[in-house]
Predicted model as a PDB file, atoms N, CA, C, CB and O in Angstrom, pLDDT in the B-factor column:
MODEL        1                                                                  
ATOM      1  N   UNK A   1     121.793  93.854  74.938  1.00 90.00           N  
ATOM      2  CA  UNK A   1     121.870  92.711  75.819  1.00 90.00           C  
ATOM      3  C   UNK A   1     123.194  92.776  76.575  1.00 90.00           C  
ATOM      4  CB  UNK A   1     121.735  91.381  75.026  1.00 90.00           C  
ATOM      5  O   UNK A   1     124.204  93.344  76.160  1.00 90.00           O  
ATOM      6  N   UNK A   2     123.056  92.060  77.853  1.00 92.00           N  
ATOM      7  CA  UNK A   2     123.904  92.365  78.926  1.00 92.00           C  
ATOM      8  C   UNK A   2     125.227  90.820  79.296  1.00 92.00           C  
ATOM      9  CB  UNK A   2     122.638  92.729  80.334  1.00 92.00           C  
ATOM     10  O   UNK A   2     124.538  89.825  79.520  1.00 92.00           O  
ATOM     11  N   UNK A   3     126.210  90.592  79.358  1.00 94.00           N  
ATOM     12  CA  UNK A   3     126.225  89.549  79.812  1.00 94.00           C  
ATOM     13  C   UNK A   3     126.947  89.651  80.898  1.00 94.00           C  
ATOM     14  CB  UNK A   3     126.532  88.719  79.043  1.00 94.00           C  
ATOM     15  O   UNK A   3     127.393  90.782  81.093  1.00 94.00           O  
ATOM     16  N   UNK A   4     127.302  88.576  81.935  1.00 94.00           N  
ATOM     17  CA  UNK A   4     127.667  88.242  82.633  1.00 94.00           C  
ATOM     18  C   UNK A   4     128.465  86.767  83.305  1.00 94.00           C  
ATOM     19  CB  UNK A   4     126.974  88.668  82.825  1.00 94.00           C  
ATOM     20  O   UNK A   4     127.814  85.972  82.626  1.00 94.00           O  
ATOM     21  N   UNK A   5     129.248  86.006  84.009  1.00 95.00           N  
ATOM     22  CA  UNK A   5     129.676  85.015  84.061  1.00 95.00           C  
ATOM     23  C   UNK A   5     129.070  84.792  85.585  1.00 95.00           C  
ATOM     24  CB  UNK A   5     131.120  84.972  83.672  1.00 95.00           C  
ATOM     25  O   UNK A   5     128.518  85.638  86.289  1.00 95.00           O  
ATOM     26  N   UNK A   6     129.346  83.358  85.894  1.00 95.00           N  
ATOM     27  CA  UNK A   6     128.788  82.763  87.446  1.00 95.00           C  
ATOM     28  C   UNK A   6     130.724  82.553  87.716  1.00 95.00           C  
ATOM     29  CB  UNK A   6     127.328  80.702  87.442  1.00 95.00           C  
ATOM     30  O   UNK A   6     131.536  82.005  86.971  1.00 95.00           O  
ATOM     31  N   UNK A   7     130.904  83.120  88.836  1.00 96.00           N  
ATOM     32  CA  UNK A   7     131.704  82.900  89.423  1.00 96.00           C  
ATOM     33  C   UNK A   7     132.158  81.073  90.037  1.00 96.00           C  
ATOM     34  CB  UNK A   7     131.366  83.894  90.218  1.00 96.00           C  
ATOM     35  O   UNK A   7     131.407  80.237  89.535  1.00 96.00           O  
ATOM     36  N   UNK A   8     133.252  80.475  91.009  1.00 97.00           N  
ATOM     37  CA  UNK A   8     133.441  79.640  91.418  1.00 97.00           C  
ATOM     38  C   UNK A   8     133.067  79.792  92.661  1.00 97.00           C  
ATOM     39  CB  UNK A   8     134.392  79.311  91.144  1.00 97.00           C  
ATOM     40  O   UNK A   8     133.098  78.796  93.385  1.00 97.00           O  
ATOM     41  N   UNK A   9     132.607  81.125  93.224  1.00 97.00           N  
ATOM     42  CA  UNK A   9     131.811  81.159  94.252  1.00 97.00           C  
ATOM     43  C   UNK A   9     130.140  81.335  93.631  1.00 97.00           C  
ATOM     44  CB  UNK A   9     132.381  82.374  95.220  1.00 97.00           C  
ATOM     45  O   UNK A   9     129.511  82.261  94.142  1.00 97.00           O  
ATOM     46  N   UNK A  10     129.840  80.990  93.193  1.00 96.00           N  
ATOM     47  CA  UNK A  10     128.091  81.409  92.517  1.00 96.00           C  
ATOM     48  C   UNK A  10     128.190  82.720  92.656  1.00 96.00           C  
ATOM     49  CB  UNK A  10     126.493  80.835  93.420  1.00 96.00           C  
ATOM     50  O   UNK A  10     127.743  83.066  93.749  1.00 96.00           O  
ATOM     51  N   UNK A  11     128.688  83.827  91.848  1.00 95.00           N  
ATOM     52  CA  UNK A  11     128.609  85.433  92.325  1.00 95.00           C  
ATOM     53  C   UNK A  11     128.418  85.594  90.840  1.00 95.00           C  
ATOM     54  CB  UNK A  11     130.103  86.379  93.228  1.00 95.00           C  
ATOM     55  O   UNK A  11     129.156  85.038  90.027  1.00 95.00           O  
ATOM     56  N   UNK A  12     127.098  86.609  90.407  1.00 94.00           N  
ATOM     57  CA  UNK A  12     127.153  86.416  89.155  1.00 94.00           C  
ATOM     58  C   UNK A  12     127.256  88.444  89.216  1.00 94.00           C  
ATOM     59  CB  UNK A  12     125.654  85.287  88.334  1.00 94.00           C  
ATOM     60  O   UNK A  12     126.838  89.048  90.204  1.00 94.00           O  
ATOM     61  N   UNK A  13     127.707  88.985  88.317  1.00 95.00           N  
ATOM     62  CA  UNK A  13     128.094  90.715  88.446  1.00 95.00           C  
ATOM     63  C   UNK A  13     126.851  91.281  87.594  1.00 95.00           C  
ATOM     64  CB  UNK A  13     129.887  91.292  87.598  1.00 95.00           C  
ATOM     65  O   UNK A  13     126.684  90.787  86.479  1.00 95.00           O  
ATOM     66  N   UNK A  14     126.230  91.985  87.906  1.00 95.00           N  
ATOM     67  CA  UNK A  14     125.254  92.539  87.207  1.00 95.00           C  
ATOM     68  C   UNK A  14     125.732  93.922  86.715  1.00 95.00           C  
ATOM     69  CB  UNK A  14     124.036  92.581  88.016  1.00 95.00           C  
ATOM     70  O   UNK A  14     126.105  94.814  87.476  1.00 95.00           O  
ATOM     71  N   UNK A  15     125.676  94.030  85.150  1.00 96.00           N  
ATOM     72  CA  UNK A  15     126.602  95.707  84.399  1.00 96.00           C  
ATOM     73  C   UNK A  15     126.177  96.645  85.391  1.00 96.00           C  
ATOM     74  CB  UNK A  15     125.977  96.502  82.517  1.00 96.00           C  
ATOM     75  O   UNK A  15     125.134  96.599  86.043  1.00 96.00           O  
ATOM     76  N   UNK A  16     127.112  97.524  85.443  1.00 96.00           N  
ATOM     77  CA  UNK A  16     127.321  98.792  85.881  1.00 96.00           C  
ATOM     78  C   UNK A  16     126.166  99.865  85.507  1.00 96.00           C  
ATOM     79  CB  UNK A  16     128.615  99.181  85.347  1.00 96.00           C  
ATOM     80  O   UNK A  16     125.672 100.651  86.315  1.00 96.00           O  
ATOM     81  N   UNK A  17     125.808  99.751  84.072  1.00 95.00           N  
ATOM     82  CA  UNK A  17     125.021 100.527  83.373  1.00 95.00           C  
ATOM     83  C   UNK A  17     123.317  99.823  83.736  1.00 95.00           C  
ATOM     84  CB  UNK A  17     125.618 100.488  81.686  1.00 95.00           C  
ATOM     85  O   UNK A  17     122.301 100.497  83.907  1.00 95.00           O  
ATOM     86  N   UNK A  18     123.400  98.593  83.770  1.00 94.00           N  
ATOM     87  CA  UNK A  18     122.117  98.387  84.688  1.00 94.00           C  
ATOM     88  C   UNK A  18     121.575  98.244  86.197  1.00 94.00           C  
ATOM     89  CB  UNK A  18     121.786  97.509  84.351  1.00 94.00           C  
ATOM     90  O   UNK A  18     120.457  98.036  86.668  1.00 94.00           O  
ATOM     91  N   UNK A  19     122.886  98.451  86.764  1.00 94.00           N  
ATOM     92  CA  UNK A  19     122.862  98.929  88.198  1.00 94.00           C  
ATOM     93  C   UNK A  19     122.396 100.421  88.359  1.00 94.00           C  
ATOM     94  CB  UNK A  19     124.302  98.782  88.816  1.00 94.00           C  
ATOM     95  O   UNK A  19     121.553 100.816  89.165  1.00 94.00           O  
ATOM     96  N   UNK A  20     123.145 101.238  87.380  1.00 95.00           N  
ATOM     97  CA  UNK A  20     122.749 102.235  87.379  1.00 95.00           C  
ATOM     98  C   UNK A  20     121.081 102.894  86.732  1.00 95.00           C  
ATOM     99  CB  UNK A  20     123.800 102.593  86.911  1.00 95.00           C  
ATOM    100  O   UNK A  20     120.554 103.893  87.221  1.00 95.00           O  
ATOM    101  N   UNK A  21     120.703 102.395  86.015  1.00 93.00           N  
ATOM    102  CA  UNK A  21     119.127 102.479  85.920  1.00 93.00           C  
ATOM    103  C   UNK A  21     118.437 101.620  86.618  1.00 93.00           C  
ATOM    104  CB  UNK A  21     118.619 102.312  84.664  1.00 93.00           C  
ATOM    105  O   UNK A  21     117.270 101.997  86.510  1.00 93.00           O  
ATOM    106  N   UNK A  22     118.471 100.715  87.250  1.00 91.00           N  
ATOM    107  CA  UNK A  22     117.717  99.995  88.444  1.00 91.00           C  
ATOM    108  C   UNK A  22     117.948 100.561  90.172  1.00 91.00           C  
ATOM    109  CB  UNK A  22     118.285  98.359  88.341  1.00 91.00           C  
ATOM    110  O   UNK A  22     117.500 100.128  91.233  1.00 91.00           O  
ATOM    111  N   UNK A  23     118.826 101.676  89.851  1.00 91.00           N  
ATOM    112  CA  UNK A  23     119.338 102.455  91.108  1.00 91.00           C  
ATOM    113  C   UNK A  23     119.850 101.218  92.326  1.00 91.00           C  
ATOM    114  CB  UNK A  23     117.893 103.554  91.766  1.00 91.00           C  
ATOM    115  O   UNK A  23     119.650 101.299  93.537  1.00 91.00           O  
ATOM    116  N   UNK A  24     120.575 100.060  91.574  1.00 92.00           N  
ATOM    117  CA  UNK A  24     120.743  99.239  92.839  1.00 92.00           C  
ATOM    118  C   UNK A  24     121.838  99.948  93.456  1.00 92.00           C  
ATOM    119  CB  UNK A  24     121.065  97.643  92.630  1.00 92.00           C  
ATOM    120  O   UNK A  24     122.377 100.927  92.941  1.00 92.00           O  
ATOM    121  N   UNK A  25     122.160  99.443  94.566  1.00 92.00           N  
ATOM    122  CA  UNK A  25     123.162  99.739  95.606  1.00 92.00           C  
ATOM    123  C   UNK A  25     123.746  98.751  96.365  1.00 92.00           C  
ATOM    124  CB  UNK A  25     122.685 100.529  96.466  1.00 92.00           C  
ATOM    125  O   UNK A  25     123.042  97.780  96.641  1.00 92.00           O  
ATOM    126  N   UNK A  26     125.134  98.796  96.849  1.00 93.00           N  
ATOM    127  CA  UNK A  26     125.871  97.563  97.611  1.00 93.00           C  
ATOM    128  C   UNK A  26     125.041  96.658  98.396  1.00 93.00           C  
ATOM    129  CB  UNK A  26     126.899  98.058  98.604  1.00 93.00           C  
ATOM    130  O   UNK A  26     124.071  97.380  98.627  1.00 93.00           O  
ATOM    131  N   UNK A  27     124.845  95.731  98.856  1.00 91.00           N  
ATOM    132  CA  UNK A  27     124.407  95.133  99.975  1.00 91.00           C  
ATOM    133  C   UNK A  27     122.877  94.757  99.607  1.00 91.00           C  
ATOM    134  CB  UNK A  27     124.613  96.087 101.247  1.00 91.00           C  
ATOM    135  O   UNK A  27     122.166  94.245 100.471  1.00 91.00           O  
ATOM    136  N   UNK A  28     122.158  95.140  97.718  1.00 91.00           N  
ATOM    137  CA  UNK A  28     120.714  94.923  97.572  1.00 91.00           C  
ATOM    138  C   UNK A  28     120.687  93.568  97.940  1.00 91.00           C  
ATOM    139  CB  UNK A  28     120.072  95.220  96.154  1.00 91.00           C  
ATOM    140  O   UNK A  28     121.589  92.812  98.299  1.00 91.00           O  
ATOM    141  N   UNK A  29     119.388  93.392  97.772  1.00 91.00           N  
ATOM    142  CA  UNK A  29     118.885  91.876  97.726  1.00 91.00           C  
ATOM    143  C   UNK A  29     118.048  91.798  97.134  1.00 91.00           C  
ATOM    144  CB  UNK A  29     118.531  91.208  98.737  1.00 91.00           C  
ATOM    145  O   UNK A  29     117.176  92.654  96.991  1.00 91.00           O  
ATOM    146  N   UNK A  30     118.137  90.248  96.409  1.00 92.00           N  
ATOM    147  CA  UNK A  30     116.660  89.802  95.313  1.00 92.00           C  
ATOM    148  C   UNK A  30     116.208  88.914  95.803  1.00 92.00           C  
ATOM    149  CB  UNK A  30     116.759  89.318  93.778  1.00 92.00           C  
ATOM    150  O   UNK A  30     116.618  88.269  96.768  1.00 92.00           O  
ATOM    151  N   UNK A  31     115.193  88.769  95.107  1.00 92.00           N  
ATOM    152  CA  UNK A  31     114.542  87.790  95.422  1.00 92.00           C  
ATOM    153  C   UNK A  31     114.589  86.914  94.075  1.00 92.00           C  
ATOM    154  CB  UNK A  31     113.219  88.210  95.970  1.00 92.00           C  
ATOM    155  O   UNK A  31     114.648  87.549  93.022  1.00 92.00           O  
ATOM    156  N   UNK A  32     114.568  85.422  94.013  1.00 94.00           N  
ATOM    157  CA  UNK A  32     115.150  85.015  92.880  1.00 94.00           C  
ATOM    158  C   UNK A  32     114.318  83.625  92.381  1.00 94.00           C  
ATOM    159  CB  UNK A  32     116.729  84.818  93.173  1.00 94.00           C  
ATOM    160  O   UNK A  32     114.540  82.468  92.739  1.00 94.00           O  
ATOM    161  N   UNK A  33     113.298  84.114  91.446  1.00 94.00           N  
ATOM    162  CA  UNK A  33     112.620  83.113  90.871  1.00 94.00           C  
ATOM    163  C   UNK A  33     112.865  82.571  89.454  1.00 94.00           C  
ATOM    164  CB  UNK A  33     111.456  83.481  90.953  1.00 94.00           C  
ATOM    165  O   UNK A  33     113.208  83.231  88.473  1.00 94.00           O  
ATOM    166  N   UNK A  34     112.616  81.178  89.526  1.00 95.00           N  
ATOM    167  CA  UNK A  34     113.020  80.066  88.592  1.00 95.00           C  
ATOM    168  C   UNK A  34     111.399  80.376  87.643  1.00 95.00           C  
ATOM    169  CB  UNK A  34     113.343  78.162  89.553  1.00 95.00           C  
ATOM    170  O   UNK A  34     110.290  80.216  88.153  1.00 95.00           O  
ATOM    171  N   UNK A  35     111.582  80.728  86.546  1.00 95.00           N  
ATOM    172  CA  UNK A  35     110.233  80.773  85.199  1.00 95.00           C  
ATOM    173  C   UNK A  35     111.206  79.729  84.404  1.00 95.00           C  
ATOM    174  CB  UNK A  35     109.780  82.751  84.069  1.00 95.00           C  
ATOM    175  O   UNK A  35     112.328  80.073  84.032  1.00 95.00           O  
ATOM    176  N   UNK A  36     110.573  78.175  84.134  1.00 96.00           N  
ATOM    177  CA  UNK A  36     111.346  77.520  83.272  1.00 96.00           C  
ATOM    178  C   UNK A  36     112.621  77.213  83.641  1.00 96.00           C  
ATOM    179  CB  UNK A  36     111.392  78.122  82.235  1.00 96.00           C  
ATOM    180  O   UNK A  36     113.071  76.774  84.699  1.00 96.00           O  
ATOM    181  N   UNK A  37     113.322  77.620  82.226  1.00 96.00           N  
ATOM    182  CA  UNK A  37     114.842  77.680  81.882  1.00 96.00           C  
ATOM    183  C   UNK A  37     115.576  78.616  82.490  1.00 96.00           C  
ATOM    184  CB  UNK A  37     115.099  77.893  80.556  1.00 96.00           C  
ATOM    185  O   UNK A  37     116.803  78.521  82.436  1.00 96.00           O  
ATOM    186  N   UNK A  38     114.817  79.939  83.339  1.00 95.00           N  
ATOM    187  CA  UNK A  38     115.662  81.221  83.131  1.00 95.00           C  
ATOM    188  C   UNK A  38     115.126  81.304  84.729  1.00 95.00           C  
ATOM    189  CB  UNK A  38     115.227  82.625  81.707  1.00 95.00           C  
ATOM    190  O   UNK A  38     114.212  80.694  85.284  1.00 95.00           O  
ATOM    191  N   UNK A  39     116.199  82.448  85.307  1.00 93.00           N  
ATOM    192  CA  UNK A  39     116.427  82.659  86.756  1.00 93.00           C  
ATOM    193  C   UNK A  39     115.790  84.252  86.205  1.00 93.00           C  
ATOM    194  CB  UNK A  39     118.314  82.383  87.587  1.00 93.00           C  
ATOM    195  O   UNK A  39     115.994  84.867  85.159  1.00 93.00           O  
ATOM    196  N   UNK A  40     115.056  84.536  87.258  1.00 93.00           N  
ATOM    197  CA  UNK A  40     114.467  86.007  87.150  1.00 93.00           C  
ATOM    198  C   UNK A  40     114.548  86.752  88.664  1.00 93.00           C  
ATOM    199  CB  UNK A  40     112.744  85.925  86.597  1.00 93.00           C  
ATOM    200  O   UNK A  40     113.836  86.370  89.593  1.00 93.00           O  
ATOM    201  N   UNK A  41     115.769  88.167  88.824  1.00 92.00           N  
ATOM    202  CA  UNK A  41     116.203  88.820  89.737  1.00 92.00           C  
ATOM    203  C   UNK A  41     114.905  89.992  89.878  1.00 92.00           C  
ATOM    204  CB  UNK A  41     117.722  89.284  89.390  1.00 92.00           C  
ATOM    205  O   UNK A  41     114.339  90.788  89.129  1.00 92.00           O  
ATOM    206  N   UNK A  42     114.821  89.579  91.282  1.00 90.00           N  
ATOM    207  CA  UNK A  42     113.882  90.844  91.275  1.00 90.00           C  
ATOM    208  C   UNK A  42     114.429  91.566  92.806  1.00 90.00           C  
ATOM    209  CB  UNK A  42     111.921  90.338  91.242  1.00 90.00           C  
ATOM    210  O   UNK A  42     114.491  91.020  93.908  1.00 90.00           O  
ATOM    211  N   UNK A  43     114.777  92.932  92.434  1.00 89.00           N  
ATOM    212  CA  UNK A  43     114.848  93.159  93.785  1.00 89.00           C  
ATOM    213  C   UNK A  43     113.873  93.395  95.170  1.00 89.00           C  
ATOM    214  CB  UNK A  43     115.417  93.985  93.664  1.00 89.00           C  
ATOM    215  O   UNK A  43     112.682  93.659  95.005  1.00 89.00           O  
ATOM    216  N   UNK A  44     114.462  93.280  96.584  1.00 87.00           N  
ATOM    217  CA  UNK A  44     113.587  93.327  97.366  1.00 87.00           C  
ATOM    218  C   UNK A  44     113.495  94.249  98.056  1.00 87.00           C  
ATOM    219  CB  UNK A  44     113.541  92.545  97.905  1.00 87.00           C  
ATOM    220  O   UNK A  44     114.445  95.031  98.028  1.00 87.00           O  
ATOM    221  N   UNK A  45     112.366  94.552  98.937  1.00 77.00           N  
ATOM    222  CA  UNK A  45     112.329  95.892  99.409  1.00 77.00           C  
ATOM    223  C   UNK A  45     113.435  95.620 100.814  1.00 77.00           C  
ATOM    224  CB  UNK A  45     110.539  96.465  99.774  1.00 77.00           C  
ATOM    225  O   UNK A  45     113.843  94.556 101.280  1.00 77.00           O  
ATOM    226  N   UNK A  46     113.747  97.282 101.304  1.00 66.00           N  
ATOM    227  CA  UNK A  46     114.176  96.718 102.980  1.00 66.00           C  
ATOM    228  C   UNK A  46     113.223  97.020 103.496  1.00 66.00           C  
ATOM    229  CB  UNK A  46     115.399  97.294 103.890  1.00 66.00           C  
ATOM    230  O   UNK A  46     113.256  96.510 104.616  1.00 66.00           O  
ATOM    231  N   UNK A  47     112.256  97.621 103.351  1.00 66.00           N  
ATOM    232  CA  UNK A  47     111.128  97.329 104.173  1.00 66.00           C  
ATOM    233  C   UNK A  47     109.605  97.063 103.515  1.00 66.00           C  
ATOM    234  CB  UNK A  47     111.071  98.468 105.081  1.00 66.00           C  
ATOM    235  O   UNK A  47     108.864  97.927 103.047  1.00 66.00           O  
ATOM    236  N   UNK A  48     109.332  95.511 103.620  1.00 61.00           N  
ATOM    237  CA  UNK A  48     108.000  95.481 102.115  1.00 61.00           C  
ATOM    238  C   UNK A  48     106.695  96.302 103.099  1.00 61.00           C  
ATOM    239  CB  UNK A  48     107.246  93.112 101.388  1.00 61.00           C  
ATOM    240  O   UNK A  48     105.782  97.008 102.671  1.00 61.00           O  
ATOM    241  N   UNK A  49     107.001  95.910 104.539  1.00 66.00           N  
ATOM    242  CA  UNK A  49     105.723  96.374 105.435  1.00 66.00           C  
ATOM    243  C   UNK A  49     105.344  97.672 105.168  1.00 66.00           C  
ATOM    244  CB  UNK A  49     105.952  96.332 106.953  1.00 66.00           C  
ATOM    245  O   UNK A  49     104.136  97.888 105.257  1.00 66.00           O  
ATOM    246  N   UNK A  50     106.337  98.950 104.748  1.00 58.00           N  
ATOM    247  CA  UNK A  50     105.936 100.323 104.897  1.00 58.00           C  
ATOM    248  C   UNK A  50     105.770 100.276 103.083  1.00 58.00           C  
ATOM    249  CB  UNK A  50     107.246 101.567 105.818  1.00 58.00           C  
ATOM    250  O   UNK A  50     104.850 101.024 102.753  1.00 58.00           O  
ATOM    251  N   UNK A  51     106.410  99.610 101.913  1.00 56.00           N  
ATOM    252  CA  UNK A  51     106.209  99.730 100.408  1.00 56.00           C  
ATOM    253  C   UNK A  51     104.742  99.252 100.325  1.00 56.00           C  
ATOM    254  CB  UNK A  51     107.313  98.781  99.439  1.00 56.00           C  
ATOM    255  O   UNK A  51     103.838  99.967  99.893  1.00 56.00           O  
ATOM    256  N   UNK A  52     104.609  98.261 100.676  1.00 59.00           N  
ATOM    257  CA  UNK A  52     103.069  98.345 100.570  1.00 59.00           C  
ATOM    258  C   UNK A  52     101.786  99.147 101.369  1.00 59.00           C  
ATOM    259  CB  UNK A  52     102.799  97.162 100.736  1.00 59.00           C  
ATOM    260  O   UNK A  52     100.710  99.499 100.886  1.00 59.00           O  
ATOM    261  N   UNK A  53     102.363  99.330 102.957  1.00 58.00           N  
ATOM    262  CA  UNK A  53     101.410 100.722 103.233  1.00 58.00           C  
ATOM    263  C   UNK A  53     101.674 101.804 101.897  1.00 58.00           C  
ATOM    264  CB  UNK A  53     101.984 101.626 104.927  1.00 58.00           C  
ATOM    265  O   UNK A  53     100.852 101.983 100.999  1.00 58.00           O  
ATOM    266  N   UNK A  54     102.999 102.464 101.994  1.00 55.00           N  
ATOM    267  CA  UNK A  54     102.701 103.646 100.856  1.00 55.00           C  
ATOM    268  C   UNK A  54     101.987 103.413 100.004  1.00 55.00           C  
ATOM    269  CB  UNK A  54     103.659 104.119 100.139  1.00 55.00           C  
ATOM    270  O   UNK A  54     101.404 104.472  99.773  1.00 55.00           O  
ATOM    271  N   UNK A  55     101.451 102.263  99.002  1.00 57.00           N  
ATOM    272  CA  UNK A  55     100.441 102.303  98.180  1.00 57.00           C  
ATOM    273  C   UNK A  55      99.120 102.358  98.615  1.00 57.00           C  
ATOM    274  CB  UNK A  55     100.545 101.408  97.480  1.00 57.00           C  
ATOM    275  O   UNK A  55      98.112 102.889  98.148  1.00 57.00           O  
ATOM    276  N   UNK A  56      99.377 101.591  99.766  1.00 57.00           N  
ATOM    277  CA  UNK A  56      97.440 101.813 100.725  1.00 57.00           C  
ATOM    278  C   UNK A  56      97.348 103.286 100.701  1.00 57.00           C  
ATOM    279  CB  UNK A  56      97.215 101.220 102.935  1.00 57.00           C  
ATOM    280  O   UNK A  56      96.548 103.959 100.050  1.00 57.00           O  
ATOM    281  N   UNK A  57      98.496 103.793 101.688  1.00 53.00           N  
ATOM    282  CA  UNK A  57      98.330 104.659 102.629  1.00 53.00           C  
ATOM    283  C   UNK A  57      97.744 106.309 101.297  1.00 53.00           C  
ATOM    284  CB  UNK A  57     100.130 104.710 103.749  1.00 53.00           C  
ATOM    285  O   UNK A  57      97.086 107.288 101.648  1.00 53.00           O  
ATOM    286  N   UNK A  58      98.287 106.032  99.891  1.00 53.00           N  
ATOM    287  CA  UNK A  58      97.661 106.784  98.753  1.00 53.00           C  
ATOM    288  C   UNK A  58      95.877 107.034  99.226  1.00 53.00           C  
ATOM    289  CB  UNK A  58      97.896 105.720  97.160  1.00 53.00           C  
ATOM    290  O   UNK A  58      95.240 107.958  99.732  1.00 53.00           O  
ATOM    291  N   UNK A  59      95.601 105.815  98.792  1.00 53.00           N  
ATOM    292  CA  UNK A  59      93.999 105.473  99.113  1.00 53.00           C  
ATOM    293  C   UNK A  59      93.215 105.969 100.608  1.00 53.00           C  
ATOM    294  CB  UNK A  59      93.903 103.762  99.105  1.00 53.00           C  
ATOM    295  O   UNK A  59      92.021 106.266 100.633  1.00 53.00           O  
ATOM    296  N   UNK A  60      94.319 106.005 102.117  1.00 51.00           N  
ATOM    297  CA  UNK A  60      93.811 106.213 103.277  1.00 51.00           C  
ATOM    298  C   UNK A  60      93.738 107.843 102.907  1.00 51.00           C  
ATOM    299  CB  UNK A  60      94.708 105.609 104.609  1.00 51.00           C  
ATOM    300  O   UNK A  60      92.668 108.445 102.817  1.00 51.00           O  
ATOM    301  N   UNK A  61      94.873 108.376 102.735  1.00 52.00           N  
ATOM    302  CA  UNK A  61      94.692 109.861 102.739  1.00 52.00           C  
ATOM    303  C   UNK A  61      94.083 110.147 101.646  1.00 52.00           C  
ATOM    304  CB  UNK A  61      95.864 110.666 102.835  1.00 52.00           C  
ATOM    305  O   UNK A  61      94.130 111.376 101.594  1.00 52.00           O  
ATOM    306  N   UNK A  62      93.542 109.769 100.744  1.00 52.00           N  
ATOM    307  CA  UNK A  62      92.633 110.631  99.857  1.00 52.00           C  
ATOM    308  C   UNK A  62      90.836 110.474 100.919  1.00 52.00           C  
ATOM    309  CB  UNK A  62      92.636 109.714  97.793  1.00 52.00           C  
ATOM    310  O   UNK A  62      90.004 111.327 101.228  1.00 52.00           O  
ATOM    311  N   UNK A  63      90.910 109.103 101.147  1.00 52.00           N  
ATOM    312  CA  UNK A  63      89.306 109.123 101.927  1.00 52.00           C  
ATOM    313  C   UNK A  63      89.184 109.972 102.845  1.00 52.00           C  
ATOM    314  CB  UNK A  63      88.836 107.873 102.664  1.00 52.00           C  
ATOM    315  O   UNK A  63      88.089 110.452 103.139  1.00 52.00           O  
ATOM    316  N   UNK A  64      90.758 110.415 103.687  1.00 51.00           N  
ATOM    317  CA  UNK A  64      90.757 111.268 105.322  1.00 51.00           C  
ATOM    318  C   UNK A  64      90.489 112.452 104.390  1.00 51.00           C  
ATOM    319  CB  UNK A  64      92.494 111.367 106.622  1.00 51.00           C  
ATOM    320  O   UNK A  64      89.582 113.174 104.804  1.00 51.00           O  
ATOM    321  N   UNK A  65      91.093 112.868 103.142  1.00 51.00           N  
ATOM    322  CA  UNK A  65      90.922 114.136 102.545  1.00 51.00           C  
ATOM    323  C   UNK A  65      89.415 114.736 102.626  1.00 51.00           C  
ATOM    324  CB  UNK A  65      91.371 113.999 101.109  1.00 51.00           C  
ATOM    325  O   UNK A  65      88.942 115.800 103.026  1.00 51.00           O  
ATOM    326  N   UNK A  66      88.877 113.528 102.047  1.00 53.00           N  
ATOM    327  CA  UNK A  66      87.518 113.784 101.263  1.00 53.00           C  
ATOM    328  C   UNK A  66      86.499 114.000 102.521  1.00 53.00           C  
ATOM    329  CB  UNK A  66      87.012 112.352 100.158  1.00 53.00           C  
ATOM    330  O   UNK A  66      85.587 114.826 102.550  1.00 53.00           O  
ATOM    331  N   UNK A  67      86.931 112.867 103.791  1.00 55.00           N  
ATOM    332  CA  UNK A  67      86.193 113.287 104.559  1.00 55.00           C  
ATOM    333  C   UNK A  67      86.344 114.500 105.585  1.00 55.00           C  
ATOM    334  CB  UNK A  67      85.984 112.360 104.999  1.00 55.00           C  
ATOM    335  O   UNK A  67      85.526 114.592 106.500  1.00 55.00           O  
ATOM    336  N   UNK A  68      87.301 115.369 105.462  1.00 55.00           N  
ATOM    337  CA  UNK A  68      87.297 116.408 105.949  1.00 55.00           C  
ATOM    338  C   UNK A  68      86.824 117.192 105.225  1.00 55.00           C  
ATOM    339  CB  UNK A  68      88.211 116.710 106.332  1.00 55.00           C  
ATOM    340  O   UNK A  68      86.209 118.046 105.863  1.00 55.00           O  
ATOM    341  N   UNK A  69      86.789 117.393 103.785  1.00 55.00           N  
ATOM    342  CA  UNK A  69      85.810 118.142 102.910  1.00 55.00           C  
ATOM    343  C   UNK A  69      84.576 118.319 103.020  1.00 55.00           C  
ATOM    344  CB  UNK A  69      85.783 117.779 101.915  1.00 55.00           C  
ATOM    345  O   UNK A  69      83.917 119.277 102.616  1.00 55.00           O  
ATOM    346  N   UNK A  70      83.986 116.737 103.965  1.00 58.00           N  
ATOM    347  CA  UNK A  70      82.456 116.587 103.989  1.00 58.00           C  
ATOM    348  C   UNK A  70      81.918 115.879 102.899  1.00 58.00           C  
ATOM    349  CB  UNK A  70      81.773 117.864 104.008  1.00 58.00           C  
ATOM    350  O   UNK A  70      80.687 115.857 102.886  1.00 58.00           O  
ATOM    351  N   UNK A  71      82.595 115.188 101.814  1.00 56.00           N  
ATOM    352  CA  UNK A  71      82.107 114.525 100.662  1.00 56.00           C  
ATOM    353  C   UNK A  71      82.047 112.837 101.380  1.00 56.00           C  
ATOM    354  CB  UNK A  71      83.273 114.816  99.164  1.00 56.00           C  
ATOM    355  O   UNK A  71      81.661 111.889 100.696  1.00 56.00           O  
TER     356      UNK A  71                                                      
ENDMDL                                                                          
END                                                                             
């Protein structure tokens, strides 16, 4: 377990060692939802428009695949 303090500016520091397995970087951004009692950081994309094509775009090129196969 990790801790951390809230600053007198609201700046709360997230460990080093979990920056580093979440691959964050200067300048991320979350998005920041209230479950209950507890604040839950999630980071955000810089671009959600092309993160969610790449998961379509899996599905477009396998159908363009298949239909150049003729299946």
């Amino acid at each position: 377990m990790h801790k951390s303090k809230l600053t007198a500016r609201g700046q709360v520091v997230i460990p080093a060692l979990l920056r580093k397995e979440m691959n964050l970087k200067p300048g991320q951004s979350f998005l920041i939802h209230r479950v209950g009692s507890k604040l839950v950081l999630t980071p955000d994309s810089d671009d959600p428009v092309s993160h969610g094509l790449g998961l379509w775009k899996t599905g477009v090129d396998q159908k363009s695949k298949e239909d150049a196969d003729g299946n």
